[in-house]
N, C-alpha and C positions, 0 to 999 in steps of 0.2 A: 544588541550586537550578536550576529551569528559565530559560534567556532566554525573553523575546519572543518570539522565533523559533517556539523549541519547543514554546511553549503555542500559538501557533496552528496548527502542524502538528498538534497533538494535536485542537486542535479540529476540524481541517476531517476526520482522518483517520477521529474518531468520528460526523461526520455521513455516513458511508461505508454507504447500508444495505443492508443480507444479501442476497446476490446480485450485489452489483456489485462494480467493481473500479473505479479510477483508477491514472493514472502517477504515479510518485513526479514528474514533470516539473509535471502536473496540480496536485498537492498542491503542489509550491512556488510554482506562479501565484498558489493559493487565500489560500496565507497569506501573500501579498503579496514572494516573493520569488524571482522565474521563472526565474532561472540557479541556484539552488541545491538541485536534485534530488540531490546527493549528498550534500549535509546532510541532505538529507528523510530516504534510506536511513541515515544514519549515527543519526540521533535515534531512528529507529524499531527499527533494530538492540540498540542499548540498552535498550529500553521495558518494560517488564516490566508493568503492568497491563493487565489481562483486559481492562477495559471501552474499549482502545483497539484496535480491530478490524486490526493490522497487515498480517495476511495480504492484505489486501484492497487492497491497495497492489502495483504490479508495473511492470514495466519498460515504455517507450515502446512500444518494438518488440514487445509483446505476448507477451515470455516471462516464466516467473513471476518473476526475482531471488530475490534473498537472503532470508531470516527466520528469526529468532534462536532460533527452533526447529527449525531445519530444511528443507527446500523438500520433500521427504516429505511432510511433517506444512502446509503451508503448502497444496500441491497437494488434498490430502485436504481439507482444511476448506473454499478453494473449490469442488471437488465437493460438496462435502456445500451446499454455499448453493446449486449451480444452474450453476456457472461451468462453459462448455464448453471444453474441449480439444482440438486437432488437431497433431499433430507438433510436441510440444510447445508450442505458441501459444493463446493464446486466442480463441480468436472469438467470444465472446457477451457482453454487457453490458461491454463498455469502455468507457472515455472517456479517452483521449489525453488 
């Protein structure tokens, strides 16, 4: 059974589209709950359906974080949407 919480994290995480990224910091403002970026990673950790674009979720400070596939497989599928790279950091289509 989902909270409140979760289902709005899910929501905001699926209007995330291909190509960009937000902070998990960003998602818990979205779903109305701005100190809880580590629920955000702990919900999406867990998440198992495809149509919730996780990877596309990443740290403040512009490194990739955790995903429940891997940061391998996490990195890869960024690249593949567009997302740029530099010493491991993002630089391109962020938003804090």
């Amino acid at each position: 059974m989902r909270s409140n919480f979760q289902k709005k994290v899910f929501n905001v995480v699926k209007k995330i589209p291909e190509g960009k990224v937000l902070s998990y910091k960003k998602v818990a403002e979205l779903a109305g709950l701005p100190l809880s970026w580590r629920a955000v990673g702990n919900i999406l950790n867990k998440n198992e359906d495809k149509r919730i674009p996780c990877h596309r979720v990443v740290r403040a400070d512009r490194k990739i974080g955790g995903y429940n596939k891997g940061e391998r497989i996490k990195t890869y599928l960024l690249k593949k949407e567009g997302i740029i790279f530099k010493n491991g950091k993002i630089t391109s289509r962020f938003t804090k």
